[in-house]
FIDO-989674 format. One record per atom (N, C-alpha, C): x, y, z; residue number from 0. Coordinates in steps of 0.05 Angstrom, whole numbers, plus 32768, in hexadecimal, padded with zeros to 4 digits. Example, Ala and Ser with C-alpha at 12.3 -4.5 7.8 and 13.67 -1.06 7.14 Angstrom:
<nodes>
c1 8108 | c2 7F8E | c3 809C | nr 0
c1 80F6 | c2 7FA6 | c3 809C | nr 0
c1 8108 | c2 7FBE | c3 809C | nr 0
c1 8101 | c2 7FD3 | c3 808E | nr 1
c1 8111 | c2 7FEB | c3 808F | nr 1
c1 8102 | c2 8001 | c3 809D | nr 1
</nodes>
This chain:
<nodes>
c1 8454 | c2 758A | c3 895B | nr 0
c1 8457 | c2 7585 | c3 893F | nr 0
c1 846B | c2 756E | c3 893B | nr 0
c1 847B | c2 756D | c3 8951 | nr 1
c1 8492 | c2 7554 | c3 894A | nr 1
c1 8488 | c2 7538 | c3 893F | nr 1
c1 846F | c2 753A | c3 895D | nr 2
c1 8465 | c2 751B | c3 895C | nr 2
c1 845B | c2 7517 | c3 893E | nr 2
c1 8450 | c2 752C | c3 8935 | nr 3
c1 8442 | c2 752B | c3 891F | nr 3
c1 8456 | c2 7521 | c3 8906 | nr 3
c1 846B | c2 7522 | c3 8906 | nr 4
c1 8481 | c2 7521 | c3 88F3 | nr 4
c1 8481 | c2 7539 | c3 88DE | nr 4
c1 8476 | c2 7551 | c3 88F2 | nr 5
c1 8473 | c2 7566 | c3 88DB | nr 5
c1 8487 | c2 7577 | c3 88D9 | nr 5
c1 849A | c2 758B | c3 88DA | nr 6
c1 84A6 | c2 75A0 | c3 88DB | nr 6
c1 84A0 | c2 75BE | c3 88DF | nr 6
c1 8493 | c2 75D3 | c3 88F1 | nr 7
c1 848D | c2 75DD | c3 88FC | nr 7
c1 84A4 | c2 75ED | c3 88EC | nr 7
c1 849A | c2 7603 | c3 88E9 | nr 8
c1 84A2 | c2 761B | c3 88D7 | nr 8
c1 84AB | c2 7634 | c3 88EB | nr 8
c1 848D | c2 7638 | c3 88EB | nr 9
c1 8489 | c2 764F | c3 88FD | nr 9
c1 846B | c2 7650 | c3 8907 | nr 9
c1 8463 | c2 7646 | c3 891B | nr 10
c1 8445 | c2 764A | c3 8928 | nr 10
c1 8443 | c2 7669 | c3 8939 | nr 10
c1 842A | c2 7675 | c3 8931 | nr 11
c1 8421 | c2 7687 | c3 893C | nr 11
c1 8403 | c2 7699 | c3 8936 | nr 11
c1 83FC | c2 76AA | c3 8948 | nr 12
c1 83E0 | c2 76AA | c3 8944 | nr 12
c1 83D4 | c2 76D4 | c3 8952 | nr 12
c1 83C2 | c2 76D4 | c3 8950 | nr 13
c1 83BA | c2 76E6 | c3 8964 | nr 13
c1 83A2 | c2 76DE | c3 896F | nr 13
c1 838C | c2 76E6 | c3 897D | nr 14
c1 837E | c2 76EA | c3 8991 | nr 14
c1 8364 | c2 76D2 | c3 8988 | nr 14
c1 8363 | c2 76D2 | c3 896B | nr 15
c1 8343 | c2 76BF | c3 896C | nr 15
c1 8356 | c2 76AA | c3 8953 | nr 15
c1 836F | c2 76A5 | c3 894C | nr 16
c1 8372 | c2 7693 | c3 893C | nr 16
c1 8397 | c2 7692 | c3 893A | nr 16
c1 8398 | c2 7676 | c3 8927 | nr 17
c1 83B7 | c2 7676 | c3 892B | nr 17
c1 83C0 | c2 766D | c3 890D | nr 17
c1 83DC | c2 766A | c3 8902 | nr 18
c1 83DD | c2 7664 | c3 88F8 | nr 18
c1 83FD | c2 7650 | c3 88F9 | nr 18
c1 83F9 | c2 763D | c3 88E7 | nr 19
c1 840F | c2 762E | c3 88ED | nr 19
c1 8419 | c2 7628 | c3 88CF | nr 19
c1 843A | c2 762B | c3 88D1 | nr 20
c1 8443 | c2 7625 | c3 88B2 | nr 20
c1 8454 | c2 7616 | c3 88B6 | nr 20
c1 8454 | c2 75F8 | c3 88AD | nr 21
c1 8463 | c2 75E9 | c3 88B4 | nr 21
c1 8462 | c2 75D3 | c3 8893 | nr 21
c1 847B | c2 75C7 | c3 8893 | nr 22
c1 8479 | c2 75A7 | c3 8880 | nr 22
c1 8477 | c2 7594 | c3 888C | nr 22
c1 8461 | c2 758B | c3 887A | nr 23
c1 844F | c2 7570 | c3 887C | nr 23
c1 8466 | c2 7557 | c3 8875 | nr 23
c1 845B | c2 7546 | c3 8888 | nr 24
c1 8468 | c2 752F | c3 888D | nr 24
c1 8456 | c2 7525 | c3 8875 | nr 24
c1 8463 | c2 7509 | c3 8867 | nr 25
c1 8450 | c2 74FC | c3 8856 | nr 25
c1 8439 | c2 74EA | c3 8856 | nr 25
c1 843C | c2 74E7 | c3 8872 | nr 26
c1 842E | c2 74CF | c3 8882 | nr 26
c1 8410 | c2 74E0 | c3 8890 | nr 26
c1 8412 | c2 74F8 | c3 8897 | nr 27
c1 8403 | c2 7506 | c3 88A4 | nr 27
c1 83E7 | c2 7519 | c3 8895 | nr 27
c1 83CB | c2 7515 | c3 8893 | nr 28
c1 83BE | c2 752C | c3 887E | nr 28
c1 83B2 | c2 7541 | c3 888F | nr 28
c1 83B1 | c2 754D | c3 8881 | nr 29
c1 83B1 | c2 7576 | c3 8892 | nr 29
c1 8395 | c2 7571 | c3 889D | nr 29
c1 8387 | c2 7566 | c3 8899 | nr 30
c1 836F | c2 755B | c3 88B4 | nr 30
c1 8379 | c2 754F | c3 88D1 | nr 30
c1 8382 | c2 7538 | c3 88C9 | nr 31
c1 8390 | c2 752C | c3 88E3 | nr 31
c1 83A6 | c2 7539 | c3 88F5 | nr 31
c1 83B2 | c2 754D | c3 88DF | nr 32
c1 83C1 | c2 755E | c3 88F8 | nr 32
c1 83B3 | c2 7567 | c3 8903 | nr 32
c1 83A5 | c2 757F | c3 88F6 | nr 33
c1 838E | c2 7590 | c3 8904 | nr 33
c1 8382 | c2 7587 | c3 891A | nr 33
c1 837B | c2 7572 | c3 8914 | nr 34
c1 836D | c2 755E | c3 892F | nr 34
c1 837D | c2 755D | c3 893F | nr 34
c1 8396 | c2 7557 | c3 893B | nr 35
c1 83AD | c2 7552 | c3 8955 | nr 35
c1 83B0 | c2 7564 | c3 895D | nr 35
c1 83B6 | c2 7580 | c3 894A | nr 36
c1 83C5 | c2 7598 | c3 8958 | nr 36
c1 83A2 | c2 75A5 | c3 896D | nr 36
c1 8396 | c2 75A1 | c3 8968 | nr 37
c1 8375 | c2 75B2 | c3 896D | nr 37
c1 8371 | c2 75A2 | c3 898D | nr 37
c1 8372 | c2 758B | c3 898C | nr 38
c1 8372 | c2 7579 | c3 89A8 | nr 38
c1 8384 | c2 757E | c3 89BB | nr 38
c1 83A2 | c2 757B | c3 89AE | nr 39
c1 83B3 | c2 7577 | c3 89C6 | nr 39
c1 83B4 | c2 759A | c3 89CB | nr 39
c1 83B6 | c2 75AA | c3 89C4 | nr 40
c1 83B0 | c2 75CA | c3 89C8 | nr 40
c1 83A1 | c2 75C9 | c3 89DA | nr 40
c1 8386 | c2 75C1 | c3 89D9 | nr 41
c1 8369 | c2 75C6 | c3 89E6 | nr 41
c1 837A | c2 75BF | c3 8A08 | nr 41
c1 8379 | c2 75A5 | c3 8A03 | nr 42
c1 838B | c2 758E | c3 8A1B | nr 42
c1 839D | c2 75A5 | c3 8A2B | nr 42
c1 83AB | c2 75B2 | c3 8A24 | nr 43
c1 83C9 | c2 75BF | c3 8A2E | nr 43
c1 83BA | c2 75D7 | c3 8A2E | nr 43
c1 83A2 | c2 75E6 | c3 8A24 | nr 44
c1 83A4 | c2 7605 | c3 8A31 | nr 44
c1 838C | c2 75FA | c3 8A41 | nr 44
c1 8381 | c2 75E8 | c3 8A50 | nr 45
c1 836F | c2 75E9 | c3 8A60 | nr 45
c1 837A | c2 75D9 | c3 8A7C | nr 45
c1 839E | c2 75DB | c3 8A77 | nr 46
c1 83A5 | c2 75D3 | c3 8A8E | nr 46
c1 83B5 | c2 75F2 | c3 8A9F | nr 46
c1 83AA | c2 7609 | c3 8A89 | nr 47
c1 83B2 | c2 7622 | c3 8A99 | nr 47
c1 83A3 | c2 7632 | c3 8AA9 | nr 47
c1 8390 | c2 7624 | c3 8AB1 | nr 48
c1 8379 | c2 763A | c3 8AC2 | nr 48
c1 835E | c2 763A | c3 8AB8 | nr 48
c1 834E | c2 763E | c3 8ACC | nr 49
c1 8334 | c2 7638 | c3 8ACE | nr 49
c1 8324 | c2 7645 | c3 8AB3 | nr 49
c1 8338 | c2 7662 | c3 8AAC | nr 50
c1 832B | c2 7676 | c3 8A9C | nr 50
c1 832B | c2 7663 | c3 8A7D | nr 50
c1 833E | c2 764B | c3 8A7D | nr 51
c1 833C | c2 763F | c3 8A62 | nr 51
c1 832C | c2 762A | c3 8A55 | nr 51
c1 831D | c2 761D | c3 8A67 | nr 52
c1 8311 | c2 760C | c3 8A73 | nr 52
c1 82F7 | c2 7606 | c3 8A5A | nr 52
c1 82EC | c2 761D | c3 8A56 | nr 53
c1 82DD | c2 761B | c3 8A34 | nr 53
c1 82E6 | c2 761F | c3 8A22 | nr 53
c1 8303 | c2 761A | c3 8A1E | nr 54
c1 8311 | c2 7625 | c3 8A0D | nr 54
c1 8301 | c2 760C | c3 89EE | nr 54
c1 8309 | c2 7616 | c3 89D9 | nr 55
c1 82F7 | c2 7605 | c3 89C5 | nr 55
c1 830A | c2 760C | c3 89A5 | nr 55
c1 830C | c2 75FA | c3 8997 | nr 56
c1 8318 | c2 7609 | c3 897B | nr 56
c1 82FF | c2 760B | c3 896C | nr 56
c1 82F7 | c2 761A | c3 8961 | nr 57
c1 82DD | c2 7611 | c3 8940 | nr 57
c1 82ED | c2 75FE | c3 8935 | nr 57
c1 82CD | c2 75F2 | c3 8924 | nr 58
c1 82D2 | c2 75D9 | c3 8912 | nr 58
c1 82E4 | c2 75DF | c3 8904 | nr 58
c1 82E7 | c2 75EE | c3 88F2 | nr 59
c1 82F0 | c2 75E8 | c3 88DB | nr 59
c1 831B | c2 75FA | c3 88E1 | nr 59
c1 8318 | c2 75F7 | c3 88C4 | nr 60
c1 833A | c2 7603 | c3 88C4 | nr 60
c1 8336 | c2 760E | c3 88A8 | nr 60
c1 8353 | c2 761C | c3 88A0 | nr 61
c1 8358 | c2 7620 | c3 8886 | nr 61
c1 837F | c2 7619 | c3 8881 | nr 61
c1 8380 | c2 760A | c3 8868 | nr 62
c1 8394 | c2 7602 | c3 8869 | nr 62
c1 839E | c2 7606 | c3 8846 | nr 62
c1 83B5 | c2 7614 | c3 884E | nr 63
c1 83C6 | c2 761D | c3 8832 | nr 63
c1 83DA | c2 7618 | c3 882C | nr 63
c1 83E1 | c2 760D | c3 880D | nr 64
c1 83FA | c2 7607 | c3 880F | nr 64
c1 8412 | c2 7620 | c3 8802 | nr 64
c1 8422 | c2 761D | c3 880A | nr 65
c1 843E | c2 7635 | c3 8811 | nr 65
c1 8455 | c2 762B | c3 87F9 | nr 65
c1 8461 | c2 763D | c3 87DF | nr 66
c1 846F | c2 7633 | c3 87D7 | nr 66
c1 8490 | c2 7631 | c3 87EB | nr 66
c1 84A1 | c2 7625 | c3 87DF | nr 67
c1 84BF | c2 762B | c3 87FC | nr 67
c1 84C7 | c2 764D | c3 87F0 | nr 67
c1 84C1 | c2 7658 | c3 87DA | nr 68
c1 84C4 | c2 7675 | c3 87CA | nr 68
c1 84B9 | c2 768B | c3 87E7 | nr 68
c1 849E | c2 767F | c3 87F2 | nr 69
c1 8492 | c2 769C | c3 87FF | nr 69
c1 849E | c2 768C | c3 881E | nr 69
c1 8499 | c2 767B | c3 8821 | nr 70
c1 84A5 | c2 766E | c3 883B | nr 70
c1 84A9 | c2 768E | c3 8852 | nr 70
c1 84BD | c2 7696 | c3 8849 | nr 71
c1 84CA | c2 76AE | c3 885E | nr 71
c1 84B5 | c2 76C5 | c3 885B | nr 71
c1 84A3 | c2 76C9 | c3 8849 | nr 72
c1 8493 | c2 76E8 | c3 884A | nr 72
c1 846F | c2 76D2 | c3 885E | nr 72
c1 846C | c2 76B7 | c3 8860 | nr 73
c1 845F | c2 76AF | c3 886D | nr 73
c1 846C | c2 76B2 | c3 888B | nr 73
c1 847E | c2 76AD | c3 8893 | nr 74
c1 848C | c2 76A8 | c3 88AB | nr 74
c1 848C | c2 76C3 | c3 88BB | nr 74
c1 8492 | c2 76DE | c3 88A8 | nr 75
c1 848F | c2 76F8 | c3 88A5 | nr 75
c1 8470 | c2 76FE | c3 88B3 | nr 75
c1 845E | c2 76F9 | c3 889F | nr 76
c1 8446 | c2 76FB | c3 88A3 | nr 76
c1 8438 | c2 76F5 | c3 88BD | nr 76
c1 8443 | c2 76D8 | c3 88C8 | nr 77
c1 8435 | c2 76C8 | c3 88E0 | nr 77
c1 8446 | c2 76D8 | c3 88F9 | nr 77
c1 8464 | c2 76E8 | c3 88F2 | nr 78
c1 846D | c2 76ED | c3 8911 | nr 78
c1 845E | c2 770C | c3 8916 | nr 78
c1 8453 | c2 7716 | c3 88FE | nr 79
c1 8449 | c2 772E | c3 8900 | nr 79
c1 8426 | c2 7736 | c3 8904 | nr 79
c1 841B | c2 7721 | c3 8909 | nr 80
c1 83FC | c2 771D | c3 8912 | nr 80
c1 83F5 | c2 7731 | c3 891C | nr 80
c1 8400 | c2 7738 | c3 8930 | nr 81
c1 83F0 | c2 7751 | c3 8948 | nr 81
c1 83F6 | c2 776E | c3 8938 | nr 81
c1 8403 | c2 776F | c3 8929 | nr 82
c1 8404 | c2 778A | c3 8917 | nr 82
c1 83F2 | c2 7786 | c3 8902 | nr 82
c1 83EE | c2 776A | c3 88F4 | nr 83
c1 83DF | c2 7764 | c3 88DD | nr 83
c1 83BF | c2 776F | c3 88E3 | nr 83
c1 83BF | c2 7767 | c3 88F4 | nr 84
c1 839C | c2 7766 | c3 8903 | nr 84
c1 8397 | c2 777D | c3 890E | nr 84
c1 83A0 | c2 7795 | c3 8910 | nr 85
c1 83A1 | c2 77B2 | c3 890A | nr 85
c1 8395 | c2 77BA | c3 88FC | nr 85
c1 8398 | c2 77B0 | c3 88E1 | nr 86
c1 838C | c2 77B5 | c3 88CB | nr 86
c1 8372 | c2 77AD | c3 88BB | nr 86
c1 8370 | c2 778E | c3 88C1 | nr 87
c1 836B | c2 777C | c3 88B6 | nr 87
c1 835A | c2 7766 | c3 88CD | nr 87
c1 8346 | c2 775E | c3 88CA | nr 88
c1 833B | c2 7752 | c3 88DC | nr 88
c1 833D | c2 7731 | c3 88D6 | nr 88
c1 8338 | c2 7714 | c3 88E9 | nr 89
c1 833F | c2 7708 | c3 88DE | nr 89
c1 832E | c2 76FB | c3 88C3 | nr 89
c1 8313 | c2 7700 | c3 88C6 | nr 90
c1 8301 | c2 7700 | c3 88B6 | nr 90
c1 8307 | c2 770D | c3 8895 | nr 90
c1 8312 | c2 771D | c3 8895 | nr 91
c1 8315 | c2 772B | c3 8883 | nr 91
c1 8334 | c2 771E | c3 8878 | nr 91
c1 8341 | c2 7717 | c3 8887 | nr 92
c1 8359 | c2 7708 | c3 887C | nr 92
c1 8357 | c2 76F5 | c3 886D | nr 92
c1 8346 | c2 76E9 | c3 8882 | nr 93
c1 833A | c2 76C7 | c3 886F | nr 93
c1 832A | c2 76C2 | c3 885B | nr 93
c1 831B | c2 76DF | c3 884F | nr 94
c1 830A | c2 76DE | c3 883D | nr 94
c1 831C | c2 76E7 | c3 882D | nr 94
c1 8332 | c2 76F9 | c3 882E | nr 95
c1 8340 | c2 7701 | c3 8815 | nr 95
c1 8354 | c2 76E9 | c3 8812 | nr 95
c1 8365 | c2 76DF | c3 8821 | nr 96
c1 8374 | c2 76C4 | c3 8818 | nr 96
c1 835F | c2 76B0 | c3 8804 | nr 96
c1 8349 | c2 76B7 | c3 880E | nr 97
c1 8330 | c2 769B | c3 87FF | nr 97
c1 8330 | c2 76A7 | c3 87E9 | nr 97
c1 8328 | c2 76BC | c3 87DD | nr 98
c1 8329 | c2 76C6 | c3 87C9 | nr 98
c1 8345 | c2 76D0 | c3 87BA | nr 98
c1 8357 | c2 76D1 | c3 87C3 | nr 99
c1 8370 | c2 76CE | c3 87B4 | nr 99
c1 837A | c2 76B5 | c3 87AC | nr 99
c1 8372 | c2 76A1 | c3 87B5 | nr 100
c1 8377 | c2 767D | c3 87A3 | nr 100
c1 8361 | c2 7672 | c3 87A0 | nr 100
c1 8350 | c2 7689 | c3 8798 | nr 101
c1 8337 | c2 7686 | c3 8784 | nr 101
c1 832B | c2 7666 | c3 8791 | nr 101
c1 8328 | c2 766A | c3 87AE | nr 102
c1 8317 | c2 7651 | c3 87B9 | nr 102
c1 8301 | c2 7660 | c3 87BF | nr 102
c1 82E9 | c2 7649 | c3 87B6 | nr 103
c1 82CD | c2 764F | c3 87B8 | nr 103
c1 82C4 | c2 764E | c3 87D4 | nr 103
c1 82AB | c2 765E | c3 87E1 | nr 104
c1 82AB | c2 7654 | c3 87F5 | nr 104
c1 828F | c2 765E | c3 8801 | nr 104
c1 8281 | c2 7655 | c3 8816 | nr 105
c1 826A | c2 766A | c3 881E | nr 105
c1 8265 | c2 7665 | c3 8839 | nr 105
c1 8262 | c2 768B | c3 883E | nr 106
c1 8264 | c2 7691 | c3 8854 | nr 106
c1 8258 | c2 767E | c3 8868 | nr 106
c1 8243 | c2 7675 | c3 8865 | nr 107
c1 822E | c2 7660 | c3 8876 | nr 107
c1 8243 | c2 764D | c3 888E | nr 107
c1 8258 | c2 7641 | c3 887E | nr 108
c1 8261 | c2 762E | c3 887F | nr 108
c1 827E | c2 763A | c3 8888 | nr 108
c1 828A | c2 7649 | c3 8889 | nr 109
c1 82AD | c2 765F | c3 888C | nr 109
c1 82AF | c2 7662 | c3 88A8 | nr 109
c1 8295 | c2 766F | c3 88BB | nr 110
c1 8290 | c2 7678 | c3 88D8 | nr 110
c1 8283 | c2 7660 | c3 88EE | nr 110
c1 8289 | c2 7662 | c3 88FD | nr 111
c1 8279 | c2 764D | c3 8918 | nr 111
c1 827D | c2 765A | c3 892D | nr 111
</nodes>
C-alpha cells in the first residue's frame, strides 16, 4: 500500500475474500489500486508453493466508503472475520452491506 501512497488501516480477510481499509491517496482511483493490490498479491502468493500456482482473484471488487466516526468498529469488524463467518456467510454479508447503502445490483453480475 505504501507504493500506492495509500495508508493501510487495517488489511484482513478470511478463507474466500479480504478486506482492506485504508486512505486514499489523491492521486490513486480505487480501480487502479485494486489492480495493483490483485497483481502484485497474485505475484507473491505463487512464489509459496506449487499448491498456489492457480491461485486467481474474481473480476470484480466491492468498495466502500468509511466515515473517520466508524473507522474503529470497521477495524473491529475486519480483525474479527473468522468469528464473523460463523454466522454469516460471505455471500450473505455482501448482499446485506448492498442493501444497507441502498446500492442496486443483480445477482447475474455480483458472482464469477
Amino acid at each position: 500500500m505504501k507504493n500506492l501512497d495509500c495508508t493501510a488501516i487495517k488489511i484482513g480477510g478470511f478463507t474466500n475474500h479480504i478486506h482492506i481499509l485504508n486512505i486514499f491517496s489523491r492521486t490513486i482511483t480505487i480501480s487502479k489500486m485494486i489492480e495493483i493490490v490483485k497483481k502484485d498479491s497474485s505475484k507473491w502468493i505463487k512464489t509459496k508453493g506449487n499448491e498456489f500456482n492457480k491461485f486467481y482473484w474474481q473480476n470484480g471488487y466491492g468498495a466502500f466508503s468509511v466515515s473517520q466516526s466508524k473507522v474503529d468498529v470497521v477495524t473491529s469488524y475486519i480483525e474479527n472475520q473468522k468469528e464473523h463467518h460463523r454466522k454469516k456467510t460471505f455471500k450473505e454479508e455482501y448482499r446485506k452491506f448492498l442493501k444497507e447503502y441502498n446500492v442496486d445490483y443483480d445477482e447475474r453480475y455480483i458472482w464469477d
